[in-house]
NURO-562607 format. One record per residue (C-alpha): residue in three letters; x, y, z; chain. Coordinates in steps of 0.001 Angstrom, whole numbers, padded with zeros to 6 digits. Example, Ala and Ser with C-alpha at 12.3 -4.5 7.8 and 13.67 -1.06 7.14 Angstrom:
// residues 2
aa	xx	yy	zz	ch
ala	012300	-004500	007800	A
ser	013670	-001060	007140	A
// end
This chain:
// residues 570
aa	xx	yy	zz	ch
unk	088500	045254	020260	A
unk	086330	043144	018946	A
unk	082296	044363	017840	A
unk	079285	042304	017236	A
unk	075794	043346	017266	A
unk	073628	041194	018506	A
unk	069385	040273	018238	A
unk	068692	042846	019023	A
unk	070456	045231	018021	A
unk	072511	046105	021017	A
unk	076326	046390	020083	A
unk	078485	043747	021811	A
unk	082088	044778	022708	A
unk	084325	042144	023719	A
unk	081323	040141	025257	A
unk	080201	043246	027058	A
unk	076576	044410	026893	A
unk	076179	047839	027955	A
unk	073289	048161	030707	A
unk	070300	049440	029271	A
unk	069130	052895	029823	A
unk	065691	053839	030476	A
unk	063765	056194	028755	A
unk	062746	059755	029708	A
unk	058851	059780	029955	A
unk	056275	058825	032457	A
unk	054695	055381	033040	A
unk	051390	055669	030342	A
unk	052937	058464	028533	A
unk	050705	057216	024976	A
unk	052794	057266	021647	A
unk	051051	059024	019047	A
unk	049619	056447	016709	A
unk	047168	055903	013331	A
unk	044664	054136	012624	A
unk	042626	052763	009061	A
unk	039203	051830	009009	A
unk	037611	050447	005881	A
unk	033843	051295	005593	A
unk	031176	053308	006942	A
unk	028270	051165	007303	A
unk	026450	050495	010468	A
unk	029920	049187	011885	A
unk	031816	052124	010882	A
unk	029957	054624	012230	A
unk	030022	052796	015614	A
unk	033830	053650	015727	A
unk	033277	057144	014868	A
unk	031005	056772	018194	A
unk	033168	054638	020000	A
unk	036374	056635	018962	A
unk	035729	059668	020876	A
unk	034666	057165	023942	A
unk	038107	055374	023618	A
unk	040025	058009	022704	A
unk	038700	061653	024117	A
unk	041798	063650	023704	A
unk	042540	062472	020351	A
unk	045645	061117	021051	A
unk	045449	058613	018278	A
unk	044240	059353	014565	A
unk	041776	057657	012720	A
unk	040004	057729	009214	A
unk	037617	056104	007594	A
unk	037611	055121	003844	A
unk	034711	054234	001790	A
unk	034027	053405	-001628	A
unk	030670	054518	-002044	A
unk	029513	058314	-002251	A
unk	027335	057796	000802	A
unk	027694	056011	004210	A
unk	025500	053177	005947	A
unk	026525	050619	003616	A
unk	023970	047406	003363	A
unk	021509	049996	003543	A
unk	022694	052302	001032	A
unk	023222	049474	-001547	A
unk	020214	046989	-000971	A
unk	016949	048702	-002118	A
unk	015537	046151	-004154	A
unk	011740	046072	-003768	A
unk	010833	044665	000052	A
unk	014389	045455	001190	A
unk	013811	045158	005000	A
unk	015196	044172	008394	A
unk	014375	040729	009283	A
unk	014368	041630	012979	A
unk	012741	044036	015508	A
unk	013691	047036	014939	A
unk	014158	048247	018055	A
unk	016605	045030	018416	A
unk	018441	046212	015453	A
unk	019637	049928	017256	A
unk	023047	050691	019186	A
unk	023166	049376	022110	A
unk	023660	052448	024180	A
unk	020893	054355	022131	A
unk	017909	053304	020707	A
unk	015049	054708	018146	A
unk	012156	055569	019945	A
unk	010457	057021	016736	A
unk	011046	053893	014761	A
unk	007486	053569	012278	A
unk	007108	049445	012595	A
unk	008128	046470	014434	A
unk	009924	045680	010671	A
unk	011304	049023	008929	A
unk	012614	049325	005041	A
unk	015602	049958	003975	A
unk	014809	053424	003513	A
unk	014003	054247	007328	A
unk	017400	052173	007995	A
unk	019334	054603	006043	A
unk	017869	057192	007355	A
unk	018259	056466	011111	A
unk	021960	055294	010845	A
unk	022381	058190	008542	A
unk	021329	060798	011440	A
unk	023361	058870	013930	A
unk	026329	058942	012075	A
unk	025674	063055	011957	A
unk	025185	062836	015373	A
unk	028902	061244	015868	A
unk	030360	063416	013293	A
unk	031320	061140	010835	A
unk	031921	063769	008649	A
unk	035278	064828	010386	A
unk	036668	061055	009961	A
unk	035438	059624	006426	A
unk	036705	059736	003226	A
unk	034035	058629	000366	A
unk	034622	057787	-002825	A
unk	038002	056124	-001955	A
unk	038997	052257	-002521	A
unk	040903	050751	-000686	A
unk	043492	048627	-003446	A
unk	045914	046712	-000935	A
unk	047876	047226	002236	A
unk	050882	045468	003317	A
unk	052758	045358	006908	A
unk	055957	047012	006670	A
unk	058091	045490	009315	A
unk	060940	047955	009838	A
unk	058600	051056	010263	A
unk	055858	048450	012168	A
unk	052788	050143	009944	A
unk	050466	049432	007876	A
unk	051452	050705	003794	A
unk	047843	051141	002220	A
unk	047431	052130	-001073	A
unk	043786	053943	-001966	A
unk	042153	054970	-005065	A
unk	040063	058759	-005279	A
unk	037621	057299	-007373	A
unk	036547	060927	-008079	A
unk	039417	062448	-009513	A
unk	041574	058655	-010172	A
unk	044214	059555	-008454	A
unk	045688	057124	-006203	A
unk	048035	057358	-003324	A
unk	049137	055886	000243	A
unk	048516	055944	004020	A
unk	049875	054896	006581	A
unk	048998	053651	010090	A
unk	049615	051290	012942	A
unk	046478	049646	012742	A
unk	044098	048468	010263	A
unk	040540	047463	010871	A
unk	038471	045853	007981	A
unk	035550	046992	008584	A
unk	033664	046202	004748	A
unk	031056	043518	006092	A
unk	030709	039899	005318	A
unk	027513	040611	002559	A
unk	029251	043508	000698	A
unk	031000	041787	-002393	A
unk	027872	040679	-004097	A
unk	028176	038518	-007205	A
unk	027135	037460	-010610	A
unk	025830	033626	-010916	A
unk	028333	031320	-012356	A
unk	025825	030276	-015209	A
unk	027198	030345	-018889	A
unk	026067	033109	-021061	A
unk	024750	035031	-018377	A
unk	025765	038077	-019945	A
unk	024598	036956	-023535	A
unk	021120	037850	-021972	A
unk	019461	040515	-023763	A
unk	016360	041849	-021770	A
unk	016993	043580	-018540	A
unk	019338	041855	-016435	A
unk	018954	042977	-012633	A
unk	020925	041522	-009584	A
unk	019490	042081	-006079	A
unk	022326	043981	-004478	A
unk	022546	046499	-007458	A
unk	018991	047547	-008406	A
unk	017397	049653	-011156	A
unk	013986	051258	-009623	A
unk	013801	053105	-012990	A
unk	012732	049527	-014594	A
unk	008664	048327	-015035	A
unk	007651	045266	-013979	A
unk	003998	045554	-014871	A
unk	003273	042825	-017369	A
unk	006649	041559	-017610	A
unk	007810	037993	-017922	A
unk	010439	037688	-015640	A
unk	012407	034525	-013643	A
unk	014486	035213	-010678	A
unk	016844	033155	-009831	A
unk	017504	032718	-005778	A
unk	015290	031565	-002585	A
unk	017490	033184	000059	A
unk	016352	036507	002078	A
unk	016629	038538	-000960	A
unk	014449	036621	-003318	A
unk	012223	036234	-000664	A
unk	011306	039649	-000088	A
unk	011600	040460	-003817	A
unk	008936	037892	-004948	A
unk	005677	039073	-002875	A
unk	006293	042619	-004247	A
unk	006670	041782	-007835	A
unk	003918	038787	-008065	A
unk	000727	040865	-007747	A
unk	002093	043166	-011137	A
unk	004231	040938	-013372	A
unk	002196	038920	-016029	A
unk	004233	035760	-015409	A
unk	007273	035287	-012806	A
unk	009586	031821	-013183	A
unk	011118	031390	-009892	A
unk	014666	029460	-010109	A
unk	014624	027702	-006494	A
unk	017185	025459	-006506	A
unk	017913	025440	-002777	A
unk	015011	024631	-000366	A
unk	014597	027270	002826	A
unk	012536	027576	006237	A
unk	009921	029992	005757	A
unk	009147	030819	009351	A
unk	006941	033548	011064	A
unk	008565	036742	011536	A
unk	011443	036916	014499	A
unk	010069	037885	017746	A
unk	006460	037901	016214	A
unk	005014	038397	019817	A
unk	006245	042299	019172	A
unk	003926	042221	016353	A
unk	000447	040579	016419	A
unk	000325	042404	012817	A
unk	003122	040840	011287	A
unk	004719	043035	008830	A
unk	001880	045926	008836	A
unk	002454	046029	012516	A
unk	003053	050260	012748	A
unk	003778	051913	016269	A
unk	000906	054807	016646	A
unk	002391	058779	017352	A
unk	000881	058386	021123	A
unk	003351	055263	021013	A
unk	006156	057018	020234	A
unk	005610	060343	022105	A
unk	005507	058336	025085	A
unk	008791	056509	024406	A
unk	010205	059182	023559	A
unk	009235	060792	027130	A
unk	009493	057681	029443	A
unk	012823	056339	028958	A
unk	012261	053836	031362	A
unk	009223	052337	030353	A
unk	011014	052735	026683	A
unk	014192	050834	028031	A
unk	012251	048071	029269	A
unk	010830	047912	026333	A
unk	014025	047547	024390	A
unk	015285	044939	026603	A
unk	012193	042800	026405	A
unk	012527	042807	022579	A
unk	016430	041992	022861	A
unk	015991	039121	025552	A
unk	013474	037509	023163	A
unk	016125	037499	020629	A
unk	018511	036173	022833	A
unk	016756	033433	024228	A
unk	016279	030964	020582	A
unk	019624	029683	020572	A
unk	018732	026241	022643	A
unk	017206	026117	018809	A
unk	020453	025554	016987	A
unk	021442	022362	019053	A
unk	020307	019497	016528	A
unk	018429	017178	018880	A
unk	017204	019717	021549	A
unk	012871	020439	022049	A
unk	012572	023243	020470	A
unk	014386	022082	017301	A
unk	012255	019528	017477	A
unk	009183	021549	018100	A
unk	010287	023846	015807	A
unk	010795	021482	012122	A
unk	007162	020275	013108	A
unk	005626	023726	013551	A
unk	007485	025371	010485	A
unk	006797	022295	008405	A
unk	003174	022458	009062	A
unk	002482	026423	008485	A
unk	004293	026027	005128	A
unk	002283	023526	004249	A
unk	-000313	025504	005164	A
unk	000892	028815	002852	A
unk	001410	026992	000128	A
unk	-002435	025821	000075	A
unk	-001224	022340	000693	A
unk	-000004	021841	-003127	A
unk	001673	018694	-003018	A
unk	004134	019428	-006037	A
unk	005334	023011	-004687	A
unk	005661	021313	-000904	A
unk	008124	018388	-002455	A
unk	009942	021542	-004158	A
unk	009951	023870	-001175	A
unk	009729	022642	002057	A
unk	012649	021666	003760	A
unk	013779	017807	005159	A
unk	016586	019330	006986	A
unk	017232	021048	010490	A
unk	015957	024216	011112	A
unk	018825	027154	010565	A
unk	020890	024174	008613	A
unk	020205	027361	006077	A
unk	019851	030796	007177	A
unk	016008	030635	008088	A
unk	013616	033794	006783	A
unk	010393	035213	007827	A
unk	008932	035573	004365	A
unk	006000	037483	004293	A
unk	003816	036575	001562	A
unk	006548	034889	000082	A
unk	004712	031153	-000214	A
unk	001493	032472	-001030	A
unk	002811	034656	-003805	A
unk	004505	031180	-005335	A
unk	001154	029478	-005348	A
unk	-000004	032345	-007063	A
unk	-001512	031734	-010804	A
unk	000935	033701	-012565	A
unk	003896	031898	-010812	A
unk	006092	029001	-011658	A
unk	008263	027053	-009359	A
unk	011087	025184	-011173	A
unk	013985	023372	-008881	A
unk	015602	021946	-011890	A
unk	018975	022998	-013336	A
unk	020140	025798	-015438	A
unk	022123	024449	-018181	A
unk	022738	028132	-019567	A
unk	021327	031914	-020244	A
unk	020404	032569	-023628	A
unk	019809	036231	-025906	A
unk	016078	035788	-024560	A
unk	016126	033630	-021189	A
unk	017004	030489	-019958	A
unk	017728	026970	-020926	A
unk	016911	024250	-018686	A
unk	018708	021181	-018370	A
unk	015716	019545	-019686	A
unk	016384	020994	-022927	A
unk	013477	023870	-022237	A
unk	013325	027208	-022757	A
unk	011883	030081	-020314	A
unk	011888	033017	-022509	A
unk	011654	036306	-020104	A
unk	011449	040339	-020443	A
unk	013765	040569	-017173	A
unk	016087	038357	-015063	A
unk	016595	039129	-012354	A
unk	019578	037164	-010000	A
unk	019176	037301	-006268	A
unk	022150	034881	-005843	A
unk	023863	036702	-002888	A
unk	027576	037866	-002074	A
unk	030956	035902	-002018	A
unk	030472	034467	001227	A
unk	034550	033459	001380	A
unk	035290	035746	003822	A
unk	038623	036288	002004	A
unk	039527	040751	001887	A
unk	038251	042052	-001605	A
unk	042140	043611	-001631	A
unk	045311	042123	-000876	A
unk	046223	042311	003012	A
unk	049783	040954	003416	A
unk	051716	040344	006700	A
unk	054092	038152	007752	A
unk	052912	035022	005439	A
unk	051696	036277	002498	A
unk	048224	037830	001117	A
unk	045354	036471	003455	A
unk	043468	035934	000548	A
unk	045864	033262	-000442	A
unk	046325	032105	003085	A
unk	042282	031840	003376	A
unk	041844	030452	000123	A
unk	040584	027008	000859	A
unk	039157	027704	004668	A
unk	038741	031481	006588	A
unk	040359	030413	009906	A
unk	040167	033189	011980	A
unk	040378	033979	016266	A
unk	037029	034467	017395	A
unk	036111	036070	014009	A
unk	038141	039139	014309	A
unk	042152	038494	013173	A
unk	044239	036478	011760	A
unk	047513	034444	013012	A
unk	050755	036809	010952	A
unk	048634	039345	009797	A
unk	049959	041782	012411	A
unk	047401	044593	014113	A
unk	044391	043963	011627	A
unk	041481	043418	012995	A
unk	038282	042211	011029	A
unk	034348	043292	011767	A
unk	031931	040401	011264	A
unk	034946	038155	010091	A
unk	034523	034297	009797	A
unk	032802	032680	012513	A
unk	030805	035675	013860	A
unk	027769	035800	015639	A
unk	025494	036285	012740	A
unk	022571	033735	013350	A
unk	023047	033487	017250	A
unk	020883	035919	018920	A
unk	021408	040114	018926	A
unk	023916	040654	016195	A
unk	024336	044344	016907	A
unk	026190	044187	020261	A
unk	028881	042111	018826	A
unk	029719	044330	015870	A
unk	029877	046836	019139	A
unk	032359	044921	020915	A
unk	034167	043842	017538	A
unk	035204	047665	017652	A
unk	035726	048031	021156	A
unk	038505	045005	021068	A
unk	040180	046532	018537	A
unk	040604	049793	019816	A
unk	041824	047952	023545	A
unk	044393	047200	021077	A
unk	045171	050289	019680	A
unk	045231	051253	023643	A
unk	047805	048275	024178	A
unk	050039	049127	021929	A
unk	050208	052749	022124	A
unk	050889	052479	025797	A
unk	052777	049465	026646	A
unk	055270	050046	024151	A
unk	054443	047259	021401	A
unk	054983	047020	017710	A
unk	052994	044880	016794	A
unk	050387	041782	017895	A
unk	048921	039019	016647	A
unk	046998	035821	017404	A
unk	049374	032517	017790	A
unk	048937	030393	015318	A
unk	048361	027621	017842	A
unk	045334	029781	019719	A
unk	043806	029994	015832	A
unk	044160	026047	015284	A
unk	043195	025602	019347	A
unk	039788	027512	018983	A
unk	039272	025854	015178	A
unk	039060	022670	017184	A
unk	036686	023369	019412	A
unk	034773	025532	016790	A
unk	034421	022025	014541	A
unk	033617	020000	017737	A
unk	030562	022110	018831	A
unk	029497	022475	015747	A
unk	029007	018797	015116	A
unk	025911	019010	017553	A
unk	024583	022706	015933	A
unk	022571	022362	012870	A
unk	024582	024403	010990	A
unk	026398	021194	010221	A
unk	023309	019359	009387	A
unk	022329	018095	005890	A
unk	021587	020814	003962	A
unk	023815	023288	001563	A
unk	024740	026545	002755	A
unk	027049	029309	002658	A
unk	027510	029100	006234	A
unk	029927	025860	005032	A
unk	031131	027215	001677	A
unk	027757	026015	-000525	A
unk	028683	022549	000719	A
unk	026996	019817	002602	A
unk	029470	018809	004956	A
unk	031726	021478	004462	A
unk	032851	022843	007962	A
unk	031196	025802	009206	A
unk	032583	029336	008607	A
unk	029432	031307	008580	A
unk	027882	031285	012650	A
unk	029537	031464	015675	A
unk	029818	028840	017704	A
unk	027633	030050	020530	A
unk	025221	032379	021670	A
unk	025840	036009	020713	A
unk	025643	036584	024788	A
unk	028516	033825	025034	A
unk	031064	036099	022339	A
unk	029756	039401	023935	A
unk	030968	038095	027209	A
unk	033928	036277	025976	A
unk	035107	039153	023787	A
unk	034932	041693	026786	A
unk	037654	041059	027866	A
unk	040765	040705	025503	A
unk	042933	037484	026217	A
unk	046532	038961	025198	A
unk	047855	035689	026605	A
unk	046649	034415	023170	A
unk	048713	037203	020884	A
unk	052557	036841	019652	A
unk	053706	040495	020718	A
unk	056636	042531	019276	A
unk	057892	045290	021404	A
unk	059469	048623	020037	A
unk	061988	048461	022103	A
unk	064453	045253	023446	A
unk	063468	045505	027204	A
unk	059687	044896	026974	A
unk	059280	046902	029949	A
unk	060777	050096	028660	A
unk	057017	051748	028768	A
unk	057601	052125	032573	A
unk	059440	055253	031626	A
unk	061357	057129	034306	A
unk	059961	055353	037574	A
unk	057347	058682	037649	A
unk	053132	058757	036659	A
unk	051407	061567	034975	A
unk	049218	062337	038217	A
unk	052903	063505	039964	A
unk	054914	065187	037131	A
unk	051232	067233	035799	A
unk	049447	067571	038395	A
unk	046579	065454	040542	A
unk	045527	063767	043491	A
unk	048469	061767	044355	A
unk	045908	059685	047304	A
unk	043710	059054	044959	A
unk	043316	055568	046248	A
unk	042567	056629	050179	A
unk	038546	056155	050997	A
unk	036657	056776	053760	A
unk	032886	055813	054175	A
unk	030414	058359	054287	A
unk	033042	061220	053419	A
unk	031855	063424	050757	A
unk	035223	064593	049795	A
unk	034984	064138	045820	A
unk	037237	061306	045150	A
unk	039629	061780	041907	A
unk	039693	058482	040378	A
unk	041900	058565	037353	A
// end
């Protein structure tokens, strides 16, 4: 008699396949399952939230690691001097709970960490994090269909593994910050300072200093240093839209725009009249993106108005306008409401240079033109490694990802990656980071990965992951629409890898309220699926449902108008 195994695994005998044989459990009987977060920033501590929503009887396990001692992430490491939110505030809460006691229309970093600190109390974070542990590298195991991820205690240096079923990398797109590529940079002598790592123990009064940068950071370190510094050299190699602040409507005041007690009291009291208020601040911030189209009005109005109040900060001083002012579309480059940022450069003490660095020396820097800025303090607000490529190896079916994304991040819809099976990136490539209420779609970044955890704990699957052909499909249409957005437009950004006609990897390519609504509903039609067993409808179980074999209301579905006989829904 003659045996052969086939596939899948069934054993042949003489040709014969033995009938399959269901399994003993009910239909939605959940598998116990595991699940890895990376990072507890403002994303992560949505999924603590969003956990116990998704998951009430804790039927699946999740943790959280983090590398730093603290939680809240961008706000825990930016606190350079003007650190603040760009946006409203009160557009810059959970979307099922704002901040009624929020102190301006544009808080600090401080208040930031505070708030998202007290929600994540509120979620108990505690119960789910891990800090001080780095994440070194995970890699899909096939046979046992988890994830193998190694960690570092960076307390005690002790390293040693996890395992789960599902891995979300949840570390941010602006968390790996970076040195400039300049030679000699570290040949500097005086105090060398980088915007995402900052030393409030230095003094700036009286100090020569250059900083090197015109992006959000530099732009909100500048005002604040200006006024005390004897002489600041500011390295702008890059021009930028200086525009008035986001939603300025919400604050006739501008930055010193501060909500009174009687304000807040009442918001706090009228939740109504403070949820209207809310939603009238987050419709304005949905409603700009007819901006983005190249040759649309309000682009148009838009370069003319910008171009014209920057003019008009800068005191109309021809040689810093031809240095500063931008030729290209509005948003070509992320655009920032610098506050005092133009009028600080056309200070006295200031100097505006837009030539190149040829290198650092012991006391400052060489210019290409041979000159030499000789500073106390140097400060580099060059940004983060915008490649969207994991700061750790993450290998599936194809190799690292980092290899795989080494030339372009292609991603579906921002959030995985075709053959890196159940991983699931926050704010990934392509994410709605420029289009409207960013917020939201971190929210709903979460919320499809844990429909996933869902799927595959109840229908029986061992892994998914996005078609390669869905990832090239959407990749085309992503380049197409982009080639009437002005994030393709002439300028250099990271949104296209530093390049001018790089594609884009930076901004979605919509609206945020076109990926909220797309992303609300996961299209599985789009996933390569794996199931743990051969018959991929083995999940039905034993033909029986939990309401029958534990007890419920087995006419659940009967209705009758006007009865008031509580109806048992699930």
């Amino acid at each position: 008699m003659g045996l052969i195994e086939n596939d899948a695994g069934t054993t042949i005998t003489n040709g014969y396949v033995p009938s399959y044989k269901y399994p003993q459990r009910y239909l939605g009987q959940a598998r116990p399952i595991r699940i890895v977060m990376v990072g507890a920033g403002v994303t992560g501590i949505a999924a603590v939230k969003l956990y116990k929503d998704v998951f009430p009887q804790r039927e699946v396990e999740f943790v959280i690691y983090e590398k730093n001692d603290d939680i809240t992430g961008t706000w825990l490491e930016n606190r350079y001097p003007g650190c603040a939110c760009d946006v409203p505030a009160h557009a810059y809460s959970y979307s099922w709970e704002g901040n009624p006691r929020w102190s301006r229309v544009y808080v600090e970093a401080l208040e930031l960490y505070d708030y998202y600190k007290g929600r994540a109390a509120k979620y108990g974070i505690q119960e789910f994090v891990k800090l001080n542990h780095r994440v070194e590298s995970t890699t899909w195991d096939n046979e046992a269909g988890k994830w193998v991820v190694n960690i570092t205690d960076l307390k005690t240096g002790e390293s040693f593994r996890d395992e789960a079923e599902l891995f979300i990398n949840g570390a941010g797109f602006l968390n790996n910050w970076k040195w400039p590529e300049i030679p000699g940079l570290h040949d500097y002598k005086g105090k060398l300072l980088h915007s995402a790592r900052w030393d409030d123990s230095y003094d700036f009064k009286d100090k020569t200093l250059a900083i090197i940068g015109s992006g959000s950071s530099a732009i909100q370190i500048v005002p604040q240093l200006q006024p005390v510094v004897k002489h600041m050299t500011s390295i702008n190699r890059s021009k930028t839209w200086i525009t008035p602040e986001f939603a300025a409507e919400f604050a006739p005041e501008g930055r010193a725009a501060f909500f009174s007690e009687i304000q807040k009291d009442n918001w706090e009291k009228n939740k109504d009249e403070y949820l209207k208020y809310r939603k009238s601040v987050e419709s304005t911030m949905n409603n700009f993106f007819p901006m983005q189209f190249k040759n649309s009005d309000s682009q148009k109005a838009a370069y003319e108005n910008f171009q014209k109040t920057m003019k008009e900060r800068l005191g109309y001083n021809e040689d810093l306008i031809s240095k500063l002012v931008p030729e290209f579309e509005v948003g070509c480059r992320r655009i920032t409401p610098g506050h005092g940022y133009l009028e600080a450069l056309a200070s006295h003490n200031v100097t505006v240079r837009n030539d190149n660095i040829e290198r650092v020396t012991a006391e400052g820097l060489k210019m290409a033109d041979g000159s030499i800025i000789a500073v106390d303090a140097l400060i580099c607000a060059t940004g983060f490694d915008t490649s969207y490529r994991p700061n750790f190896p993450v290998i599936g079916f194809n190799g690292d990802l980092r290899d795989i994304w080494k030339d372009e991040p292609k991603a579906y819809f921002s959030l995985a990656a075709a053959g890196i099976p159940n991983y699931f990136i926050m704010s990934g490539p392509n994410f709605p980071l420029a289009n409207g209420c960013l917020i939201p779609c971190l929210e709903t970044n979460i919320k499809f990965a844990f429909a996933a955890a869902k799927k595959i704990q109840y229908d029986g699957i061992k892994w998914l992951s996005p078609k390669q052909d869905a990832v090239d499909d959407y990749q085309e249409y992503k380049d197409s629409i982009m080639e009437d957005l002005v994030w393709t437009g002439s300028c250099a950004s990271w949104y296209k890898n530093g390049k001018r006609d790089g594609k884009v990897w930076g901004p979605y390519s919509g609206s945020s309220l076109h990926y909220l609504e797309l992303m609300s509903t996961p299209r599985w039609e789009d996933f390569d699926i794996e199931y743990l067993a051969r018959n991929r409808y083995d999940f039905l179980g034993n033909g029986r449902t939990r309401r029958e074999l534990e007890g419920g209301d087995l006419a659940y579905y009967v209705q009758e108008p006007g009865a008031g006989l509580s109806q048992e829904s699930s």
